[in-house]
N, C-alpha and C positions, 0 to 999 in steps of 0.2 A: 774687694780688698787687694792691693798690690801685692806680688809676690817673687817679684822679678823689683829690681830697679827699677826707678824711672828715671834714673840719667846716670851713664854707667860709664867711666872713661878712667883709659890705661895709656898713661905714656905721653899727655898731651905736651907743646913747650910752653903754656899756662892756661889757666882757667878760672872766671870771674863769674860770678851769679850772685844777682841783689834784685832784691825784691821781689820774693817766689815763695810760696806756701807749699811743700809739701804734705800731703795729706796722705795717709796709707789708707783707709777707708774705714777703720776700725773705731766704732763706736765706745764696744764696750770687751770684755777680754772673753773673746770665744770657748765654750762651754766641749766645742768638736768644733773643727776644722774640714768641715766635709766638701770633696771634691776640691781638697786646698792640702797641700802636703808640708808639712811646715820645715822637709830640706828645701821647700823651694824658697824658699823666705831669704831675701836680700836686701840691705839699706837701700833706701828710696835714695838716697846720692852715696854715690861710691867713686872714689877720688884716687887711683892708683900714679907712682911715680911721675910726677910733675914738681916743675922745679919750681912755678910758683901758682900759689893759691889764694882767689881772694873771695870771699864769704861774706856778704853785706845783707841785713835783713833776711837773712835766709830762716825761716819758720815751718817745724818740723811737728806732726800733732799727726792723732790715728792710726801710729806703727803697732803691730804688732811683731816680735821678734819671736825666737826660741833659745834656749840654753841646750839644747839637745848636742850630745858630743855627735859632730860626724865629721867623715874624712873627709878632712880640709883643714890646711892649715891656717885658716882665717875662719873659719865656720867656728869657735867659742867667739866670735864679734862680730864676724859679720853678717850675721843672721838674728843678732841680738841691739841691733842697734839702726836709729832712723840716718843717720849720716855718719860713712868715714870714710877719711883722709889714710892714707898707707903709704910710709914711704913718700914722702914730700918733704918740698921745701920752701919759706920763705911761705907760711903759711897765715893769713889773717881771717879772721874771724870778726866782723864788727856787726852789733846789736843781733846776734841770734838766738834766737829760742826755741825753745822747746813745750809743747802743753799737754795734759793730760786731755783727753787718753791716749798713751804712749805707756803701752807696754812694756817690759825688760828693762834694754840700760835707754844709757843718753847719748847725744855726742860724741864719736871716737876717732882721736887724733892716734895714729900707731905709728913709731918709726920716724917722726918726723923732728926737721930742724927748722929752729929759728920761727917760733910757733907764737903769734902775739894776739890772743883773746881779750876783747873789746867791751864789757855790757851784754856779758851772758845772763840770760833769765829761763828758768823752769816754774812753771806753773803747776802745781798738785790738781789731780781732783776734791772734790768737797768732803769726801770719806777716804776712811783710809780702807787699802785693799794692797793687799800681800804683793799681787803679781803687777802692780802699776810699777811705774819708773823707780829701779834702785838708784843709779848713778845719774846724775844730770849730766855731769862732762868726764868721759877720759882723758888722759892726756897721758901718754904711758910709750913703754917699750924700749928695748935696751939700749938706741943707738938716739931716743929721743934726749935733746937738749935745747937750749938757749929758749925758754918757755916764758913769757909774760904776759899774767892775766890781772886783765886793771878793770874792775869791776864786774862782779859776780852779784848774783841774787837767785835764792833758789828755795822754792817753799812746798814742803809736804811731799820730799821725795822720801825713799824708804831704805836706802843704805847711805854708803858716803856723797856727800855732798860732788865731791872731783876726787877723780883717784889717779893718782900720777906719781908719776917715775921715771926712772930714767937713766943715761950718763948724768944729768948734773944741768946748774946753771937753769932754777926752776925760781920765778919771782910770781908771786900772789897778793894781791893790794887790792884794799875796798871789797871786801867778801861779808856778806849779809846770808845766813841761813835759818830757816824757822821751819823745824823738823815737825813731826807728827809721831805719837806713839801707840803701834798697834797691838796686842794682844802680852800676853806676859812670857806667853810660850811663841812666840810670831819669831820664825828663826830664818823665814825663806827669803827676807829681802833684800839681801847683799848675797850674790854668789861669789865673790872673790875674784880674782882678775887671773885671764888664762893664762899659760906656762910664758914665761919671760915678762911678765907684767908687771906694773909696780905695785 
């Protein structure tokens, strides 16, 4: 199981990747983590300041993440999530997904501008379980703006559908969701979005 990235880039002057399956190796949600430290736990694509982004078929499935607070001021996300963008710009997203089993959250866009998501899809597992995917997509963060996402679909995730925020200038069209309902007391599967989130 990965634990490190598998494609990890700060600063690039653009960056395009279609048609790639990341896989983290995670079957099903690990009972102990032996001889695996889960601070070492990082999105399998991690996308730092680049001024643009393009995201085609990119398919994310077998992450497992953590919510464990540690020091880093990106560790509540980026140790929770199969792919994110930080600090970008002129970012595109087109037909990407996400499949159980995938752990924690989803997809996380932080900080970025001019953000335009394409026929995003999440896929559940066949039962419901507490610690699978809460959030299918972020899109969040206080400097994030001009955001359009034109077709969503997202089934038997266990918090919000897309959790986003921002400055402002946030458009959502053609959004399909078909929830699942876990236990009466089932209170763990949304944690909330970390400090400056929306």
């Amino acid at each position: 199981p990965a634990s490190r990235a598998l494609l990890k880039l700060q600063g690039p002057a653009s960056f395009a990747l279609s048609g790639v399956t990341l896989d983290g190796g995670f079957t099903t949600t690990p009972a102990t983590l032996s001889g695996w430290n889960v601070k070492d736990a990082a999105a399998l694509l991690e996308i730092r300041d680049c001024p643009r982004v393009r995201l085609d078929d990119v398919h994310a499935t077998g992450f497992y993440g953590t919510r464990n607070a540690i020091d880093d001021p990106y560790g509540q996300y980026a140790r929770g999530t199969p792919v994110m963008l930080d600090n970008c710009q002129d970012v595109s997203l087109r037909r990407c997904r996400l499949d159980y089993p995938t752990f924690r959250e989803g997809f996380w866009i932080n900080n970025c501008q001019r953000v335009r998501i394409e026929d995003f899809a999440y896929e559940g597992g066949p039962a419901y379980n507490s610690k699978a995917c809460s959030t299918p997509l972020h899109v969040l963060g206080p400097w994030t703006q001009e955001v359009s996402i034109e077709g969503f679909r997202s089934r038997f995730h266990n918090g919000s559908a897309i959790n986003a925020g921002g400055a402002g200038d946030f458009r959502i069209h053609d959004f399909f969701v078909q929830g699942r309902i876990g236990t009466e007391n089932e209170t763990s599967g949304d944690a909330g979005s970390p400090p400056g989130g929306g």
